[in-house]
C-alpha positions in Angstrom: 87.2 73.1 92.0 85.9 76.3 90.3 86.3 76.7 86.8 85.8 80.1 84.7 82.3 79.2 83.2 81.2 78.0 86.9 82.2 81.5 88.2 80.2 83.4 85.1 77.3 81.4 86.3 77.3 81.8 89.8 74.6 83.8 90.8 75.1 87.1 92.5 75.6 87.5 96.2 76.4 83.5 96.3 79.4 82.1 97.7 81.0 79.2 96.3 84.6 77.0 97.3 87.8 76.6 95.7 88.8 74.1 98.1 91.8 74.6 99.9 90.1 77.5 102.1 89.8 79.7 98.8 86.1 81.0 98.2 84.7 83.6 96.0 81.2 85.5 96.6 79.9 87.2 93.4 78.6 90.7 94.3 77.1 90.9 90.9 77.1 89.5 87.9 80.2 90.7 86.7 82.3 91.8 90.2 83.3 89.0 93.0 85.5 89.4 96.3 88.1 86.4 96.6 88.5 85.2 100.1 91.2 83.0 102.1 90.2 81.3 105.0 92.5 79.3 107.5 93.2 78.5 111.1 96.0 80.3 112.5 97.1 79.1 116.3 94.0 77.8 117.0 91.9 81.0 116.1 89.9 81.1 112.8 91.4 84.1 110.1 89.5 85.3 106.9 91.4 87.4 104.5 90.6 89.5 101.6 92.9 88.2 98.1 91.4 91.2 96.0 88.6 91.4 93.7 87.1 89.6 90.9 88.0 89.9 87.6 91.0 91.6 88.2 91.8 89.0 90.4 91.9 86.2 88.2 91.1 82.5 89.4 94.6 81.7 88.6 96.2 84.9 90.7 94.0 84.1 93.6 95.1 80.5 93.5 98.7 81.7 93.5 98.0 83.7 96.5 96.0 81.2 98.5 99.6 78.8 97.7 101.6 81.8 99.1 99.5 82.4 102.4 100.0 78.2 102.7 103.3 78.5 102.5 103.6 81.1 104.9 101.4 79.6 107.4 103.8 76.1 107.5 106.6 78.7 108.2 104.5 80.1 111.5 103.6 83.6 109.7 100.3 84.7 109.6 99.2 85.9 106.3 96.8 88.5 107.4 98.9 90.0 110.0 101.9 89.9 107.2 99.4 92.0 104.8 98.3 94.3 107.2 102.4 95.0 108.1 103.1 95.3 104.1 99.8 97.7 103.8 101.7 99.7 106.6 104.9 99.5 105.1 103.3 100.4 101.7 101.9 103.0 103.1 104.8 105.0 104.0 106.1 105.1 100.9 106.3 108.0 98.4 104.8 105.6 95.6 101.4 104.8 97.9 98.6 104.8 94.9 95.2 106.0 95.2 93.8 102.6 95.2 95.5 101.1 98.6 94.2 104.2 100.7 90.7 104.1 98.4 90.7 99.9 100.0 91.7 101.1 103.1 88.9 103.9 103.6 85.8 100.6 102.0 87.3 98.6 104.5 87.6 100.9 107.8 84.0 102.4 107.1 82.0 99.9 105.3 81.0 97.5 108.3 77.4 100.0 108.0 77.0 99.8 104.3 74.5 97.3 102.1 75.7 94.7 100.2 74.8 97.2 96.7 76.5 100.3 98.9 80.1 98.2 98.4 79.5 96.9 95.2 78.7 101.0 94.3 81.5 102.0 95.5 83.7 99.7 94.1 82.5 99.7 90.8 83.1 103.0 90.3 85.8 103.4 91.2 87.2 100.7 89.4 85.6 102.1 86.0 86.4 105.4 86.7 89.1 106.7 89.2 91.2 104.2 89.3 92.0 104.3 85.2 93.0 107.8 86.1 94.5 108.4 89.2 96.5 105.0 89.8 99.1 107.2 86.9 100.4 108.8 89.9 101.7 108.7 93.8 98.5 109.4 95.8 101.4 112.8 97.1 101.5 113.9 93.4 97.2 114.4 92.8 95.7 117.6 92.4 92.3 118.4 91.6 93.3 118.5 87.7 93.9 115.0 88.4 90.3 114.6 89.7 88.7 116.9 86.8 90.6 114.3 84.5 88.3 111.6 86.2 85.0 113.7 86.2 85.1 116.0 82.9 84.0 112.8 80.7 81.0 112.7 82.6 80.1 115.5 84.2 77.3 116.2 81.5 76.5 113.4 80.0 76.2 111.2 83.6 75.8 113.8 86.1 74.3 111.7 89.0 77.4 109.0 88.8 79.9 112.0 88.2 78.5 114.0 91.3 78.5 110.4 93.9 81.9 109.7 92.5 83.0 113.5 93.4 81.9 112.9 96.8 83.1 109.3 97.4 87.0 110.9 96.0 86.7 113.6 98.4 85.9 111.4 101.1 88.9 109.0 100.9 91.3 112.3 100.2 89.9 113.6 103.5 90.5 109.8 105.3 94.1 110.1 103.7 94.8 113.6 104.9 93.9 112.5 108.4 96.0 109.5 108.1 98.7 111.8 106.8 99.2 109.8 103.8 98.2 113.4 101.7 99.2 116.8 102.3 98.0 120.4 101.4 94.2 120.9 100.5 91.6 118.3 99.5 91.5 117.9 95.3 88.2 116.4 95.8 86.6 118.8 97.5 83.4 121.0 96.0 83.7 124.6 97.9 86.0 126.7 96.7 87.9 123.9 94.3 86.3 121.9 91.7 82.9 124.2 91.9 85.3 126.5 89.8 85.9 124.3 86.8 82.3 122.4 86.8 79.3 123.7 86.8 76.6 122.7 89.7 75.0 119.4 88.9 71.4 120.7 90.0 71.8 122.9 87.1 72.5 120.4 84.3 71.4 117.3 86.1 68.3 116.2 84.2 65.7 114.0 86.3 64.3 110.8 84.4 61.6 109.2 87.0 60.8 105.7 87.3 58.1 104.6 84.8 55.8 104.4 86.4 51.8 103.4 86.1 49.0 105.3 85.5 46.7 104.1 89.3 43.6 104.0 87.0 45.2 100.9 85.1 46.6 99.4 88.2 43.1 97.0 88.9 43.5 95.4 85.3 47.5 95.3 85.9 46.7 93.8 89.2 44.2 91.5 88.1 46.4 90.2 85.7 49.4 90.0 88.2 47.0 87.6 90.2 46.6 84.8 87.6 50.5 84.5 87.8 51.1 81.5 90.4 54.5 82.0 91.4 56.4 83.7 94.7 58.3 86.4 92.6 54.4 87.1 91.6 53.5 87.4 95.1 56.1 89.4 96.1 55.6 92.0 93.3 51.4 91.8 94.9 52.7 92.6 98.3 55.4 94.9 97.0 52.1 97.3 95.5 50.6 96.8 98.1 52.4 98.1 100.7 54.1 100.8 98.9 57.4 99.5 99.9 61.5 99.5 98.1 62.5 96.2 96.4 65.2 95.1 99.0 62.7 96.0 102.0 60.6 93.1 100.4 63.1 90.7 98.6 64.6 90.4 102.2 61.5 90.3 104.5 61.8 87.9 107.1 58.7 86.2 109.2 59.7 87.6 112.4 59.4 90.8 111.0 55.5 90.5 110.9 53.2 91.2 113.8 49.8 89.1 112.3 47.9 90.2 115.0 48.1 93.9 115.2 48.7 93.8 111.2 52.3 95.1 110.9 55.3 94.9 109.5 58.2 96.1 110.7 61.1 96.5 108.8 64.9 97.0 110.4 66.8 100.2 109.7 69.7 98.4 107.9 67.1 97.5 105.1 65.6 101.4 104.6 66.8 104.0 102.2 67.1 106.3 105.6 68.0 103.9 107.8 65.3 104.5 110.3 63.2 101.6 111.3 60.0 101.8 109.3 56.3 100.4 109.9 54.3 99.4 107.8 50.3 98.8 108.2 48.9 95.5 106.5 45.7 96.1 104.9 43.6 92.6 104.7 45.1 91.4 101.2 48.5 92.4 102.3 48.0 90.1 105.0 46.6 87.4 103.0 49.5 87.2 100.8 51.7 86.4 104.3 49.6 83.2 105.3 49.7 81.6 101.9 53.4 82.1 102.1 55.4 78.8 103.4 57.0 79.8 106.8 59.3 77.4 107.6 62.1 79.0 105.9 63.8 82.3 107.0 62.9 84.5 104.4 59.5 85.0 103.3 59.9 85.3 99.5 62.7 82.8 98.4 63.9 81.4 95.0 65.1 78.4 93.8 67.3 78.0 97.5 64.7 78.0 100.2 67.4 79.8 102.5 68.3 82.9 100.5 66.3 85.0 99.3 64.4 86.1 96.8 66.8 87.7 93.8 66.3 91.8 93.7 66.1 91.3 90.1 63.4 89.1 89.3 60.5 91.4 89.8 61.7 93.9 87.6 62.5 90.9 84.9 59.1 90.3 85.1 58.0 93.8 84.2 60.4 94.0 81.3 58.8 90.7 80.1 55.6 89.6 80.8 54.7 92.9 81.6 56.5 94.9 79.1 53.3 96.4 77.1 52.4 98.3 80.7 56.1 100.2 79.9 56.3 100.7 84.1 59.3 99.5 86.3 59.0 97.7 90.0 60.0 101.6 91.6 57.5 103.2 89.5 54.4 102.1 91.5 55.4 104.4 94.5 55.2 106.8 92.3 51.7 105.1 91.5 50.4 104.9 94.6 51.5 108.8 95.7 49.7 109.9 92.6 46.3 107.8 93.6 46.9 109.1 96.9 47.2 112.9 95.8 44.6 112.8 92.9 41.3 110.8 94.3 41.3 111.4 98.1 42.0 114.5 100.8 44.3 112.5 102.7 46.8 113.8 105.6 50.0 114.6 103.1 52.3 113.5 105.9 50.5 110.6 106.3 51.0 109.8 102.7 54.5 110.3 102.6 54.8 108.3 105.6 53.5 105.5 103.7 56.5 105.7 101.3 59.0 106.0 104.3 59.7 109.6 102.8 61.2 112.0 105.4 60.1 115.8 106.0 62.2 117.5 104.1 61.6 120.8 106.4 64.3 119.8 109.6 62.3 122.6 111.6 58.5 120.9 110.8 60.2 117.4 111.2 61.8 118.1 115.0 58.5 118.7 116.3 56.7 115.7 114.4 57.0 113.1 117.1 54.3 110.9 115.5 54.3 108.2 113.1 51.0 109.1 111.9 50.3 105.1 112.0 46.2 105.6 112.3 46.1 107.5 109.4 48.2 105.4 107.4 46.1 102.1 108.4 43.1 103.8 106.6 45.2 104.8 103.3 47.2 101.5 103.0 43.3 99.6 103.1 41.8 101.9 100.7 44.8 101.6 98.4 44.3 97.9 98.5 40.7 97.9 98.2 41.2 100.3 95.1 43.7 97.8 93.7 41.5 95.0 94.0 38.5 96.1 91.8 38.6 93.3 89.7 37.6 90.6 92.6 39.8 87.4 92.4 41.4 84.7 94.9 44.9 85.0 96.2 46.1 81.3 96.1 49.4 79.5 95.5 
């Protein structure tokens, strides 16, 4: 049975069993998603109980209890929740927060795993506080100003996302006709009156990132660290690449032979498959990896995945004199890149799995530049690997 100091210690993205068909996967270290699951004529049925913590263990123990009960009786819970959604719905009193779970659960079948727990955590810290006071009929866009003013300035980023995600679900409740008159969450001609744009006031803070002429001694220094999340930080530099496209890398994924790695569009920030060329230490790093498991960089359980975070532990510890962060060595690499070679721009932003930001340039560039980006991904690596060493484990 779970207890409360089993749950804070769960790890994130981890699933662990109340018994009784009651389970709870942590989506973080603070946020969970309770889940029922039961047989129901034969057919297997998993329904949501609500989030964690303001679900507590007890509540969702209660309402595992009530879906038992109803299941001797010959109702199925999830069809009865679905019919008191619907029945909910119609009412005058419908709150922001059943239509906001609605819209998550109708459209969220494409999002990542940090997409939901985004979405959710925002709105649970800051619209729901706010606009929960009233009927989802009764909001205006004063409401939504109420939920946006306190951070417009000082988080602009979060306040502008959170803008967009209410105006979204407004718009999915106005088609559902759960809303009438004009979206309060919408930018043009509404809430661009009462805030300023946030391009004007939004103030950029990069990624720390590394000067390339220290990256040999950082690397070199990496090296002498024997342990995957080490590895997976080496091949993370060296291909240029996002923290979940290598956390998540799988050995399929690799072509050994023509020195590629291809990684699936549900992993990329664009969502376009990307390729990747695998310069000779890249590819080194792959066949001292173990590959009889699925993923190629795993923790302590050999069938999950490495944890996003540990990398960027690693830089805020053993690494914390170099002052640079796990994203910042894009930025390190693109500077290298830009400042010691003539290489083809579009090649280089290739590399980083950027797209062209001119649509007109980018309909007529039907190439991947892949050639091109072979030759910068080797010299990158060579460059990194001034200071001569061994790649074991």
């Amino acid at each position: 049975m779970l207890t409360y100091l089993k749950i804070k210690n769960l790890p994130p993205h981890k699933k662990i069993c109340d018994g009784r068909g009651l389970y709870l996967t942590k989506s973080s270290a603070r946020y969970g998603k309770w889940t029922y699951r039961f047989t129901m004529y034969g057919r297997a049925r998993e329904m949501g109980l609500g989030s964690y913590p303001e679900i507590s263990l007890n509540d969702a123990r209660l309402k595992r209890e009530e879906c038992r009960q109803m299941i001797t009786q010959g109702i199925d819970p999830l069809e009865k929740k679905h019919e008191n959604m619907r029945t909910k719905l119609k009412s005058e009193n419908v709150k922001f927060r059943h239509v906001a779970e609605l819209y998550m659960r109708d459209n969220q079948a494409s999002w990542t795993e940090k997409s939901k727990h985004q979405w959710r955590a925002t709105l649970h810290d800051y619209a729901y506080p706010h606009l929960d006071k009233k009927p989802l009929s009764k909001l205006d866009s004063v409401d939504v100003s109420c939920v946006l003013r306190p951070i417009w300035q000082t988080k602009t980023e979060t306040a502008s996302r959170i803008q967009q995600r209410l105006a979204r679900i407004f718009s999915y409740a106005i088609t559902k006709k759960m809303h009438k008159g004009p979206n309060p969450a919408a930018w043009q001609n509404n809430l661009e009156n009462i805030f300023p744009s946030a391009t004007t006031i939004k103030v950029i803070t990069p990624m720390k990132s590394l000067d390339y002429q220290h990256m040999p001694n950082f690397f070199s220094e990496l090296g002498k660290i024997k342990t995957v999340s080490s590895l997976a930080l080496q091949f993370l530099i060296l291909t240029a690449s996002r923290t979940i496209e290598v956390t998540n890398c799988t050995a399929d994924e690799f072509d050994q032979q023509r020195s590629l790695w291809t990684v699936p569009a549900a992993r990329m920030k664009a969502r376009k498959e990307h390729q990747v060329p695998l310069s000779r230490q890249s590819l080194k790093i792959i066949k001292t990896i173990n590959h009889n498991h699925k993923y190629l960089f795993t923790g302590t359980n050999p069938e999950k995945p490495l944890c996003n975070n540990v990398m960027g532990k690693m830089m805020r510890t053993t690494f914390k004199d170099y002052k640079a962060t796990v994203h910042g060595f894009r930025a390190t690499f693109r500077n290298w890149a830009a400042e010691t070679n003539n290489y083809d721009p579009y090649a280089v932003e290739f590399c980083l799995a950027h797209q062209i930001p001119n649509k007109s340039e980018a309909a007529y560039m039907r190439t991947n530049l892949l050639s091109k980006r072979k030759v910068i991904m080797q010299d990158w690596s060579d460059y990194v690997f001034q200071k001569k060493r061994e790649i074991n484990f």
